[in-house]
C-alpha positions in Angstrom: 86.1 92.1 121.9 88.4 90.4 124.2 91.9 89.2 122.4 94.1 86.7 124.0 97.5 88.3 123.9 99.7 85.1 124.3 97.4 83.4 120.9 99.0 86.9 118.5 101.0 85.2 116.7 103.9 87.5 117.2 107.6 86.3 116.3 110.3 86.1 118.8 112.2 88.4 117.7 110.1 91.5 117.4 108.7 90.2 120.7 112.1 90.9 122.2 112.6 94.5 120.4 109.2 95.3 121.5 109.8 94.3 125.5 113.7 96.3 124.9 112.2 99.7 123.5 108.7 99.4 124.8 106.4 99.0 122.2 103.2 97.4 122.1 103.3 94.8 119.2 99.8 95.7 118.1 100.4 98.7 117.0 103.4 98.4 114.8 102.6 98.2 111.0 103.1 94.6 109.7 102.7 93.9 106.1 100.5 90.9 105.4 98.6 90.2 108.2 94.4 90.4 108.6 92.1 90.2 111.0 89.0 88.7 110.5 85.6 88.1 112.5 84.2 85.1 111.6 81.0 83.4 113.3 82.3 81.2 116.1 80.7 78.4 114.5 82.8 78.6 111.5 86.0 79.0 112.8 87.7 76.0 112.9 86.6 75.7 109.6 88.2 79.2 108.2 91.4 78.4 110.0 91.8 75.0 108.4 91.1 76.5 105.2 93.9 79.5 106.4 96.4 76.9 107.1 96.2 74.8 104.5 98.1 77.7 102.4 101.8 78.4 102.9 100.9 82.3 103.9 98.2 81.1 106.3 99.8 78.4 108.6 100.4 80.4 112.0 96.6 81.6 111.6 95.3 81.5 114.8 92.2 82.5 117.0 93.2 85.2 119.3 89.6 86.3 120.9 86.2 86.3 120.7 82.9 88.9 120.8 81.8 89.2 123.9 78.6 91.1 125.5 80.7 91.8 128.4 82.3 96.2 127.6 80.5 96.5 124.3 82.4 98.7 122.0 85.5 97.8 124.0 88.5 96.2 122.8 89.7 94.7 125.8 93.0 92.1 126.3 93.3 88.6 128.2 97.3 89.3 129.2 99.6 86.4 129.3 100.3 87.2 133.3 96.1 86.7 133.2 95.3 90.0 133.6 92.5 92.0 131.6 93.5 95.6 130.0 91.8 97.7 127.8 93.4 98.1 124.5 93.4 102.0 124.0 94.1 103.7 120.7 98.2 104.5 120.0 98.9 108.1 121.3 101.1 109.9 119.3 103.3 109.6 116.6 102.9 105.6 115.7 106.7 103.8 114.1 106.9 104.9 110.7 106.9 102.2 108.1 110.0 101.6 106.3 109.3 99.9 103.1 
């Protein structure tokens, strides 16, 4: 997979408590969010129908499959550089519901 970091739809504010304590967004727990695969050549067509609900209207497309490091889960940073995404090490946030 490669994911385009800058299309996570991440809000402004946890993206300015991630960048003060360091965290990677990713890999904090966030209730109601999904990630889905779809064929490329129905994904306009499953993000219109996301959007068109109140819940779904910051879906986005934040990757693609690629043959390119199969089994790989690599990122597309917003400075344009290319990183692999790595498991979390350690003791993830805990959730607080």
């Amino acid at each position: 997979l490669l994911v385009e970091e800058p299309m996570i739809p991440v809000h402004a504010s946890v993206k300015t408590v991630c960048e003060l304590l360091g965290y990677d967004p990713v890999h904090l727990a966030c209730e109601g969010r999904v990630l889905m695969v779809v064929e490329e050549s129905g994904a306009e067509e499953t993000l219109d129908t996301l959007r068109a609900h109140p819940l779904g209207r910051g879906a986005e497309c934040i990757g693609r499959v690629t043959e390119e490091g199969a089994g790989i889960v690599r990122v597309l940073t917003e400075s344009g550089g290319v990183r692999r995404l790595h498991r979390p090490a350690g003791e993830l946030l805990p959730r607080i519901c």
